[in-house]
N, C-alpha and C positions, 0 to 999 in steps of 0.2 A: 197838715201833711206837706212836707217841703216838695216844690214842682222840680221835676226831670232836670232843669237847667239848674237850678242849689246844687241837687242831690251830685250832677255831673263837675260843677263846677269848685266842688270839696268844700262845700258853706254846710253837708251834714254832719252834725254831731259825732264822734267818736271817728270819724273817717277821716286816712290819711288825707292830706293837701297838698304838701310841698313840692311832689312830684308828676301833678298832674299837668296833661301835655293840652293846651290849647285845642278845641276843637274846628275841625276846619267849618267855613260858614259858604253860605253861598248870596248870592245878590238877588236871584231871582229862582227859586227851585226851576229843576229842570226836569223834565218827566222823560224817562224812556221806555216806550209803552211796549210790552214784549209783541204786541201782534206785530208793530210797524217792522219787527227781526223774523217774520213765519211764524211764531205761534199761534197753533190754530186751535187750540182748545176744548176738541171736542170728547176728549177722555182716553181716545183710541189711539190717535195719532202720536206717536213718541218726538214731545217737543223741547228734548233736552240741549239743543245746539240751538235751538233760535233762544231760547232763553238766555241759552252763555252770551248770545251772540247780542244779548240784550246789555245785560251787566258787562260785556268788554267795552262795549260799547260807552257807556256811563261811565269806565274807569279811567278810559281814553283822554274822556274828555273832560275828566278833575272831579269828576264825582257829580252825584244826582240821584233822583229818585229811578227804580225801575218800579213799573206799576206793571203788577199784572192783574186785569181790569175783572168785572164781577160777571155773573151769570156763563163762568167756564170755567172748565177744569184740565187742568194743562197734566199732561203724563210727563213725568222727567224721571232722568236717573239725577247723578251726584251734579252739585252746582256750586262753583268756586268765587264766593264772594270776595273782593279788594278791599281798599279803605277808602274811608270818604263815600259809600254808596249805604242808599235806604232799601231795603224792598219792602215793597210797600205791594199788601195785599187785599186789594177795594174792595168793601162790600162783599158777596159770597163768593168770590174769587178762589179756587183751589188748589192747591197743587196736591197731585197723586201721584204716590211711589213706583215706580216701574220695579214689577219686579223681577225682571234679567238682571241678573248679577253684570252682564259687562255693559251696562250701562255707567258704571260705576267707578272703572278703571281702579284707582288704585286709594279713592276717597272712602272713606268709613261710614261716612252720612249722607245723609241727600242734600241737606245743609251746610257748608262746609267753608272754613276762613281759615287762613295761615298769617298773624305776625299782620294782621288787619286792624285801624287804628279809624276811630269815627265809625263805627259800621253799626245800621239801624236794621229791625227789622221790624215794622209793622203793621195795622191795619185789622181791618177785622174778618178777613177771610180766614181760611183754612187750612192748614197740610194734614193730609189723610195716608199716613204711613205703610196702608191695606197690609195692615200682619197675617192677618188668613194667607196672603199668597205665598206665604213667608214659614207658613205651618207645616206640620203632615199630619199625626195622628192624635188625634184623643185619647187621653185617660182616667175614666172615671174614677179610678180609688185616687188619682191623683190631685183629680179634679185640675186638669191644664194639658195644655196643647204644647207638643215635643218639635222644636223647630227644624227647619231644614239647616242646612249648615251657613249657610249664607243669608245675614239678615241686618238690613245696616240701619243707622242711628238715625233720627229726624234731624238735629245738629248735629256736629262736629268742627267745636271751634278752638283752635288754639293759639296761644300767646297773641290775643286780642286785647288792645287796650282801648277804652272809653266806647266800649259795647251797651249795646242798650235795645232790649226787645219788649217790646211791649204790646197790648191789648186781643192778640191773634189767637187762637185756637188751634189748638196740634192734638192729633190721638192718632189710636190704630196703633200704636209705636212697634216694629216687629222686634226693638229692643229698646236699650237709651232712648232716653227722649230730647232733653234739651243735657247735651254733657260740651263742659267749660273747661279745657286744661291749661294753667298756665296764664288765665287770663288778669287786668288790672281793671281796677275801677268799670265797676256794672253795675246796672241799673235791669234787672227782670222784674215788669210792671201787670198786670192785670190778665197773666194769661189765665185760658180755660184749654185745662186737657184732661180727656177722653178717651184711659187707653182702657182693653182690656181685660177682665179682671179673671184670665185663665191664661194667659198668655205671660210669661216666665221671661222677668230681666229687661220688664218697661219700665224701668226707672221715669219718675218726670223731670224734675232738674239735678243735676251732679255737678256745683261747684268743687274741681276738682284741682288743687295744687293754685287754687286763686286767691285775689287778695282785693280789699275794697268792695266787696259784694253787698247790694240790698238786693235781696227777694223780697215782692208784697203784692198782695192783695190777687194771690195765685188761687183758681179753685184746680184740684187736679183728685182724678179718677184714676187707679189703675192696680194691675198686681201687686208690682213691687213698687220698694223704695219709693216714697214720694217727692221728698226733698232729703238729699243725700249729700251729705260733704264729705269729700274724701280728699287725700293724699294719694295716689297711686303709685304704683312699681313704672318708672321710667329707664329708658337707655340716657334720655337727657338732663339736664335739669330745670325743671318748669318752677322750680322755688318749692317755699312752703304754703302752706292755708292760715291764712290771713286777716281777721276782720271782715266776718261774714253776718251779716244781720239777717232773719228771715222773719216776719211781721203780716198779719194778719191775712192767712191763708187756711184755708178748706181743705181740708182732704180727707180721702177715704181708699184705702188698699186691703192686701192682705197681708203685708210687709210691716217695712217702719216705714210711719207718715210721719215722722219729724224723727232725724238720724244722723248722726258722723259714725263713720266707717262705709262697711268693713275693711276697706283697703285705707291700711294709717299706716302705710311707709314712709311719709315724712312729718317734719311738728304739723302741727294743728293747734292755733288758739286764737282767743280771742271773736266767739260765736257764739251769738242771740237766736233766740227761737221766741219772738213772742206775738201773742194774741191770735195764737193760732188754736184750731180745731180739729182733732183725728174724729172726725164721723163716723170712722169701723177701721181697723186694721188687727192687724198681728202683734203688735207693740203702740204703747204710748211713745214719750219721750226716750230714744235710745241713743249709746253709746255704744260699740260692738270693736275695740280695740282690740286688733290682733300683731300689729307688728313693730318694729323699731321705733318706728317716730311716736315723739310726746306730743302730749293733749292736755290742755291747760287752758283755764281763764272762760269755762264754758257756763251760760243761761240757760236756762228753759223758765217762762215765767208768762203765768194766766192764758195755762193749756186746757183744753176740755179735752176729755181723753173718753173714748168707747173701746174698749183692747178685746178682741175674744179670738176662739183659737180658729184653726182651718187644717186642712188638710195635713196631711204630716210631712208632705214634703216642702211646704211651703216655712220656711222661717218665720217664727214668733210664733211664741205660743201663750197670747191672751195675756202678756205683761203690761201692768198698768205702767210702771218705768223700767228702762233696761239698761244698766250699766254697770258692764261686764266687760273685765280686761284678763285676756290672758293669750296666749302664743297660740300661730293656728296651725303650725306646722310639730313634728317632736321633736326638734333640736331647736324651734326657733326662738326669737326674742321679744319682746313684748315691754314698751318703752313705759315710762311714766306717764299714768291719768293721775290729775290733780286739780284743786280748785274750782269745784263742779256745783253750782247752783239749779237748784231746783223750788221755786216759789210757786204759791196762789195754782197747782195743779189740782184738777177733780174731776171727778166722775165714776165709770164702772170699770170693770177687767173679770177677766175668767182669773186670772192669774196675780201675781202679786208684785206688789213694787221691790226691786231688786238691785241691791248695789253688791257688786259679786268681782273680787278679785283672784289673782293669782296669788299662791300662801307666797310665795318669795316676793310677790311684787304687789305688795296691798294696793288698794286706790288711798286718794288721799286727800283728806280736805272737803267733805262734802257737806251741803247745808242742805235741810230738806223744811221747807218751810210753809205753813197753812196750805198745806197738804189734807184733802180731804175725797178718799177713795172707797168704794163701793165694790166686794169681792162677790161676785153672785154667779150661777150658769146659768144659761142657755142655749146653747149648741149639741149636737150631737158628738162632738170629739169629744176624744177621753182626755180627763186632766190630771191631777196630779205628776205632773212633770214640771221640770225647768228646760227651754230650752239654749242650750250650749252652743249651739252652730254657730260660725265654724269651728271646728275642732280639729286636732290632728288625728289623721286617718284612723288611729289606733283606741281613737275613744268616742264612746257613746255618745250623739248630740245630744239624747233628749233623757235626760236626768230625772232616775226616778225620785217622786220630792213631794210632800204633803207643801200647802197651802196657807202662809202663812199673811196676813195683810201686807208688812214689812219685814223684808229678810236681809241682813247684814252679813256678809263674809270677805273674810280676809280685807280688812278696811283697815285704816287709821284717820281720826279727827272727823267723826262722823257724829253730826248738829241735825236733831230733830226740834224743830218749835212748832208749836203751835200745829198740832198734827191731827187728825181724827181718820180712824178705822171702822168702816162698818162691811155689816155680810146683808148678804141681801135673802130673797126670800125664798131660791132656791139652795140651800145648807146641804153641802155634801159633806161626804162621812171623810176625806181627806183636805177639808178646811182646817184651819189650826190657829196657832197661835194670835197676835194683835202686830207681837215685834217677836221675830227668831233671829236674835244674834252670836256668830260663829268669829272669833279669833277678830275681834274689832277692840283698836286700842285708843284709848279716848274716846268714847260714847256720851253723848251726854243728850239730856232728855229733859226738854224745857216746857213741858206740855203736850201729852199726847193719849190720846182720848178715845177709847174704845174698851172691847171684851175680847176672852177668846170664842171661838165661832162656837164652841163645847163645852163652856165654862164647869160642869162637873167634872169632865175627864182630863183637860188639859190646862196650862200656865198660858194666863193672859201674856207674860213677856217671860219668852227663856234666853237669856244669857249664857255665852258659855266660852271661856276664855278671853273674856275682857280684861284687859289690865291694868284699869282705872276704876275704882266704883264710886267714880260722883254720879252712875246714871240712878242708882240707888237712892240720891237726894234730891233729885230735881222730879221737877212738876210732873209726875208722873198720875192720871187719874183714871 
C-alpha cells in the first residue's frame, strides 16, 4: 500500500502529477494546544472562539499542529480552517456539535475550509455531531427521525487542495458527513463513522465536483449514502469529478454504500470502487444518473454485496446493482452513461441486478463480468418492485416489476461473461426469469449460468427487442 507522502506526492498509479503544488513542511512541528486559547472542555461550556482563537493563532504564525488534547470534550459551533494547519485530535479527544444554529454564522458545517492548501486533519479522537438535537419527531411507518430545519454538516470543505484526513472518528452526523466540493488531490485514510441509521441525509463522504481522490480503508455506519460521488448544481464552477478511487472499505446503510449520483450536473469519470464490502444496505453497486452531465470510464470490481429492502421511504429497494439513468425532473435532460465495468461482484439481494435506461437515451457499453448473486427474502417489506427514485413528480418511484436475477432495459453493447444466478431458499411467487431483457442492442452472453426461479411456468431468459441475436450463440448454460 503506497504511504500518505507517494499517494500526496502524485508517485500513485493512475493519479494526475503534473500539477501538483509542493507541500508546505515545517522544521520542527509546532503544537497549539486549544486549552492554552480558554478551551475548557467540559462539554457545557461553548468553546467555539478559544478554538478559533487556537487555529488563527497557528495560521499567523505559517502553520502548525492545533491539538486538542484527550480526556475532553470541547462544545463548538462552525470552525474555519486556513492552509498549512493540522488538527490534530489526541486520544479520546472530542469535539461536540452545539446545537444553536448561531453559533454557526453563515458556515454550513462544524468543519469548514475555503480555497485551503496543505490542510490536515487527524488523530484518533472524535466529532460527535449529536443529531438527536437536531431532530423532532419519529416515525414508525417510516421508520426515521423528521429534522428540524437547521442541521449542519460535520465538514464543509471547498476548493481545498492537497487535503488529507485521516485515522479519526466522526458520527451522529445531523446530515452530510465528510462533503468535498471542488477539491484537488486527497487523501481520506482510516476513518470510522458512526452515524445513525434512522436519521435521513447522513451521507459519510461526498467527493463532490473533485478530482485526484483516494478513499481507503473507511469503516462507515449510517442511513444514507455511504460513499457518494457527485457532481452538484452550483452558482460557481468547482470543475468536474475526476479520478476518484475508493478501496477497501466497510459499509453498512439503508441507502447506496457504494454510489455516484444522484446529483450528476456535471461529467463524472474516471472512478474505482474496489475491495470493498456493503454489509447491508438498500443497493449494492449504484449508479442513479439524473441530469446533464456524462458519466464515463466507471469500475466497481471484487464487491461483496448484502442488498435488502427497508422502509418505503428510504431509497433502494434490495438491488444487488443499480444503474439506472434517466431525467429526474419532466422536461429535463439526462446526459450519457457509458463505459461501465462491473467484475468479481457477489453475494445476496432482495432484488435484482439492474442496468435500466431512458428509451431515448440507452446506457451504453456495459461489461458484467464473474458476477455471482443470490436472489432470496428476508424482510418484512413487500417486493416485487423496482425502485425509480428520483423521478419526476408525475411518476411513480416504485415500479411494479416481478423479479428477475438480471434485467436489461433500454441499453446498447451490453457483455455478460462468466455470470451465475441463483434463488435462494426463500422463492416467492414474483421471482422470475435468470436474464429479462427489454430494447437492448447488442447483447451478448459468454457464460452465464443458472435457472428460472419457476422453471415449469416461466423462460429461464426472455429477450425481447434485441436487435442482434449473437446472444442466441454464445455460452449460454
Amino acid at each position: 500500500m503506497l504511504s500518505r507522502r507517494r499517494f500526496l506526492a502524485g508517485l500513485s498509479g493512475g493519479f494526475a502529477t503534473a500539477a501538483l503544488l509542493p507541500r508546505q513542511s515545517f522544521a520542527a512541528p509546532v503544537d497549539y494546544n486549544v486549552r492554552s486559547y480558554g478551551a475548557i472542555g467540559d462539554g457545557i461550556t461553548v468553546d467555539t472562539a478559544a478554538l478559533q482563537r487556537a487555529i488563527d493563532a497557528a495560521s499567523a504564525g505559517g502553520g502548525g499542529r492545533i491539538l486538542v488534547p484527550g480526556g475532553a470534550r470541547f462544545l463548538t459551533g462552525a470552525l474555519l480552517l486556513p492552509s498549512y494547519v493540522e488538527l490534530h485530535l489526541a486520544d479520546d479527544a472530542m469535539l461536540l456539535a452545539n446545537p444553536d444554529p448561531a453559533d454557526y454564522g453563515h458556515h454550513p458545517g462544524l468543519i469548514n475550509a475555503e480555497s485551503a492548501t496543505g490542510l490536515k486533519v487527524t488523530g484518533t479522537g472524535m466529532i460527535d455531531g449529536q443529531a438527536m438535537q437536531f431532530m423532532t419527531t419519529f416515525s414508525e411507518k417510516d421508520e426515521r427521525w423528521e429534522p428540524k430545519a437547521f442541521r449542519p454538516r460535520i465538514f464543509s470543505l471547498h476548493r481545498c487542495k492537497d487535503l488529507e484526513i485521516h485515522d479519526i472518528t466522526f458520527g451522529h452526523s445531523p446530515t452530510w458527513g465528510l462533503h468535498m466540493l471542488g477539491c484537488d488531490r486527497v487523501l481520506v485514510d482510516g476513518l470510522r463513522i458512526r452515524n445513525f441509521l434512522e436519521v435521513p441525509n447522513c451521507d459519510g463522504i461526498d467527493p463532490d465536483r473533485c478530482r485526484d481522490v483516494e478513499i481507503r480503508n473507511c469503516d462507515i455506519v449510517g442511513a444514507d449514502d455511504s460513499i457518494v460521488i457527485k457532481a452538484s448544481q452550483q452558482s460557481d464552477d468547482y470543475g468536474p469529478t475526476h479520478n476518484i478511487s475508493v478501496r477497501d472499505c466497510v459499509v453498512t446503510t439503508r441507502d447506496g454504500g457504494l454510489k455516484i449520483g444522484t446529483e450528476t450536473f456535471g461529467d463524472i469519470s474516471k472512478i474505482l470502487f474496489e475491495r470493498c464490502k456493503v454489509i447491508s444496505g438498500g443497493r449494492g453497486p449504484t449508479i442513479t444518473h439524473r441530469q446533464q452531465g456524462n458519466i464515463e470510464d466507471v469500475e466497481f470490481r471484487d464487491i461483496e454485496v448484502t442488498a435488502q429492502h427497508h422502509a418505503a421511504r428510504w431509497w433502494g429497494w434490495g438491488e444487488a446493482i443499480s444503474i439506472t439513468a434517466w431525467p429526474r425532473t419532466k422536461d429535463g435532460i439526462v446526459g450519457s452513461l457509458r463505459n461501465v465495468r462491473l467484475r468479481n461482484i457477489r453475494g445476496r439481494a432482495e432484488n435484482s441486478i439492474r442496468i435500466d435506461g431512458a428509451p431515448d437515451k440507452p446506457i451504453e457499453n456495459i461489461l458484467l463480468e464473474d458476477i455471482d448473486m443470490t436472489i432470496d427474502k428476508w424482510t418484512k417489506y413487500p417486493g416485487a418492485h423496482f425502485d425509480n427514485r428520483p423521478t419526476p413528480p408525475d411518476v411513480e418511484g416504485l415500479e411494479p416489476h416481478d423479479t428477475p436475477v438480471f434485467f436489461l432495459r433500454n441499453a446498447k453493447g451490453v457483455h455478460l461473461k462468466n455470470c451465475h444466478g441463483h434463488w435462494g431458499d426463500n422463492l416467492q411467487s414474483y421471482f422470475s426469469h435468470l436474464l429479462e431483457a427489454r430494447n437492448v442492442q447488442r447483447l451478448s452472453l459468454d457464460g452465464l449460468y443458472g435457472e428460472a426461479a419457476h422453471p415449469s411456468s416461466q423462460r429461464r431468459i426472455l429477450v425481447q427487442s434485441a436487435r442482434a441475436p449473437e446472444w442466441r450463440k454464445l455460452g449460454v448454460r
